[in-house]
N, C-alpha and C positions, 0 to 999 in steps of 0.2 A: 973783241966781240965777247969772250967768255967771260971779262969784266962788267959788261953792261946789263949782262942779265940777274945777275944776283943785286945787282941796283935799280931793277924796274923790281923785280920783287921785293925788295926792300921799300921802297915808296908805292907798292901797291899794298905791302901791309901798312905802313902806315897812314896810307890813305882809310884804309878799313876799319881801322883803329881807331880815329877821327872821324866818319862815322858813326860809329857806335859808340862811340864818347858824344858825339852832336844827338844821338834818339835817346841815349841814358838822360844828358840834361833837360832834353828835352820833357820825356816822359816824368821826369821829379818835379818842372816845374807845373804840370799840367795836374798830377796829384799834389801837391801842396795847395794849388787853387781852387779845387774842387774839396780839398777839406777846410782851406775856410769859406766856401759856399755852405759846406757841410756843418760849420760851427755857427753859421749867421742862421740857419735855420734852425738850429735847436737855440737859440736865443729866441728867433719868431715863435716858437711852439710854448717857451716858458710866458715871455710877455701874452702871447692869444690867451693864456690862463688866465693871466692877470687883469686882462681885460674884459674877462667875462667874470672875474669876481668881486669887480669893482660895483655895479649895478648893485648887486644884492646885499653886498656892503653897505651902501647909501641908502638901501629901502631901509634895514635894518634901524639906521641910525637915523633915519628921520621918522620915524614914531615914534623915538624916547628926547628928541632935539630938535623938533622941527622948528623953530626961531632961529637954527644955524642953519638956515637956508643959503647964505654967501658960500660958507663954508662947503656945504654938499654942493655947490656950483660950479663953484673951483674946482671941483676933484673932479667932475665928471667933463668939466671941459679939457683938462689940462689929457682926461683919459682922450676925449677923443683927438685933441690934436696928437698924442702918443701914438694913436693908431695910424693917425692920415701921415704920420713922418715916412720920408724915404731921404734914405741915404744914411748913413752910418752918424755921422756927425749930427745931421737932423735927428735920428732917431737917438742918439747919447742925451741931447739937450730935451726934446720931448719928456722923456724919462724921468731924469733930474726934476723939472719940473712936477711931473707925477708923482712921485716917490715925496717929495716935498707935499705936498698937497694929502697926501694918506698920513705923513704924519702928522698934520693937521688934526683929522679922525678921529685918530689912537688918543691923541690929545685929548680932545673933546668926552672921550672914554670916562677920562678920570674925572673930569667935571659931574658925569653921571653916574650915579653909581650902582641905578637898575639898568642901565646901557652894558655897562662892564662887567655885571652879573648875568647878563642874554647870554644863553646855551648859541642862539643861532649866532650872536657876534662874537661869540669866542671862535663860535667854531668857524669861523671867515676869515678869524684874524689868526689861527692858527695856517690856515690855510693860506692864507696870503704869504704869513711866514716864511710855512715852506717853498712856498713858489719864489719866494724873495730870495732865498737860498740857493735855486735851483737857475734863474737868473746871475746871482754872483757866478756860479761856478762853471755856467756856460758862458757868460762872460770874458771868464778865465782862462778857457778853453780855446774860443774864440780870438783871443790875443795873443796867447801863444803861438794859434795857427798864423797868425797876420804877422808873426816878427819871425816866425821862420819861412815862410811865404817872402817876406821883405829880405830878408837875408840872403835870400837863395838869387831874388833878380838883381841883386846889388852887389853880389860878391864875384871876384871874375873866376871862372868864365860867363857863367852862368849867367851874368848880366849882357852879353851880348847877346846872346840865345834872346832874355827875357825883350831885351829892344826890339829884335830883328820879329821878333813872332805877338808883340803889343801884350806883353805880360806889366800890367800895372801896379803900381803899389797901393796895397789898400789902406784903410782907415783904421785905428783901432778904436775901440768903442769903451770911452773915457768917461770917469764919472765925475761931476766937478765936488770940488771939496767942498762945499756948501752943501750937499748933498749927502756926505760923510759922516758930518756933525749929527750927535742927537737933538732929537725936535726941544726946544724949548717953552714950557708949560707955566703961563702964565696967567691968573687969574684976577 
């Protein structure tokens, strides 16, 4: 009898201890998810910029280029299918395509060169820049959180926890290399 009790305590710490090993993983993997919730939406907050400086862009450039009417078409369609994307992957390829189609634009810039001298188009294309910057680097940020986010339900133990509780692998938000490339200016 004096043997059996120092081995229920013993498998009630370790029971306790298991546990609180099962709400630590738990709890990591719940923030790790909620930060890259947290990195998709400052991705949404740089693109909403981008989307709203896309408009005044095209006003800009089509009173020094209004004959590139295709061109301002392209850009504002490919804006709006960018906006209407959901999902990770839809929204990478929407992008790509936008981002494609602006530098288009810039392009079109150098063909004018009272377009490229506008106070208000520099100041858009500065602007866009930055936001172009701030994009990459949420981005970045954003991918980080998803490959340690992925890491965390893939690795053991922690991947049984992420099964048992429908912790998913997310997407990462990929840019294609054609999109990499500088725009090529031909006239």
């Amino acid at each position: 009898m004096n043997l059996f009790l120092p081995c229920m305590g013993a498998v009630g710490l370790l029971l306790v201890v298991a546990v609180f090993a099962v709400i630590g993983i738990y709890n990591r993997l719940v923030t790790l998810r909620n930060r890259v919730d947290n990195a998709w939406s400052q991705i949404d907050v740089q693109l909403r910029r981008r989307y709203d400086l896309i408009p005044n862009l095209v006003e800009t450039v089509k009173g020094y280029a209004s004959h590139e009417k295709e061109t301002l078409e392209k850009v504002i369609q490919a804006r709006n299918m960018a906006m209407s994307a959901e999902g990770v992957k839809a929204q990478g390829e929407a992008e790509n395509m936008l981002t494609g189609t602006l530098k288009s634009i810039f392009a079109l810039a150098e063909a004018y060169p009272d377009l490229k001298a506008n106070q208000n188009f520099l100041m858009l294309q500065e602007e866009l820049s930055g936001t172009e910057s701030k994009i990459a680097y949420s981005r970045q940020f954003y991918n980080d959180s998803v490959m340690t986010y992925n890491t965390s339900t893939q690795t053991f133990p922690s991947n049984i926890l992420a099964g048992m509780f429908g912790f998913k692998e997310r997407e990462y938000f990929e840019i294609e290399e054609a999109a990499k490339e500088p725009v090529k200016v031909q006239f």
